[in-house]
N, C-alpha and C positions, 0 to 999 in steps of 0.2 A: 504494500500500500504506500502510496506517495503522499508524503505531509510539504503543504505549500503553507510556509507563518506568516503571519503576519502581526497582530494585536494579537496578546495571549487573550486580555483581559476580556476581551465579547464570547467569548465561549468557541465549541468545536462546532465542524457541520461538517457532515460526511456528501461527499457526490456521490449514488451508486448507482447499480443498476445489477440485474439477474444477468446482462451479457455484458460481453468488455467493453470501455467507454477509448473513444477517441474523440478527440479531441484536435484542431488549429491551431490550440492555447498550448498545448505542451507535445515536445518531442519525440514520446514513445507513447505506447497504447499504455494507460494506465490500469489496465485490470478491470475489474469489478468496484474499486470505492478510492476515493480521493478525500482525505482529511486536508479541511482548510480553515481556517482561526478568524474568517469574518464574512459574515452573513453575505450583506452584498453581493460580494468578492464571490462567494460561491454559489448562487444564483445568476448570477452573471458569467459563472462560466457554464453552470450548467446547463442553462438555455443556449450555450456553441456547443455542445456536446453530443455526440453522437454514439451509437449504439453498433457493437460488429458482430452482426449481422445486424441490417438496419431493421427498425420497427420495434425494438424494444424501450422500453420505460425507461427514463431519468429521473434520479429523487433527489434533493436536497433534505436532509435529516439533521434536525441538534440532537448532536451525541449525546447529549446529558439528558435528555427528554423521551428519544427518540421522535416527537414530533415531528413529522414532512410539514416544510414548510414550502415545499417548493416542488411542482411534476410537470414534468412533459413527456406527454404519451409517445407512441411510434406512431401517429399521425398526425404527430408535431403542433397539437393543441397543446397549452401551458395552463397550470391552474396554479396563482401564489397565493397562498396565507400571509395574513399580514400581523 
């Protein structure tokens, strides 16, 4: 799993997905979940995030909670909680 930091102090948020996420944003295919240390930041990248093989689900999740705060299906509709 690939941790990207930033502010410790806003909490965790996982990027994941059940299939491997690629991504524009970063270099290699990052697996199944991506820890990132600030909300935004990881909503923003999950919505450029893509799915290999495409059509599968993107989640933004706080780790400390597990609440999704953040999805986009494989037919690339988005729903954010706010």
């Amino acid at each position: 799993m690939r941790h990207i930091k930033r502010h410790h102090d806003r909490g965790e948020f996982r990027i994941e997905s059940n299939r491997t996420l690629h991504s524009p944003l970063w270099d290699v295919s990052a697996g199944q979940a991506v820890l990132v240390h600030e909300r935004s930041l990881a909503v923003a990248m999950a919505a450029k995030t893509r799915t290999v093989p495409s059509g599968g689900e993107v989640r933004v999740v706080h780790t400390p909670t597990g609440e999704v705060i953040f999805r986009k299906g494989g037919d690339g509709t988005c729903a954010r909680r706010r």
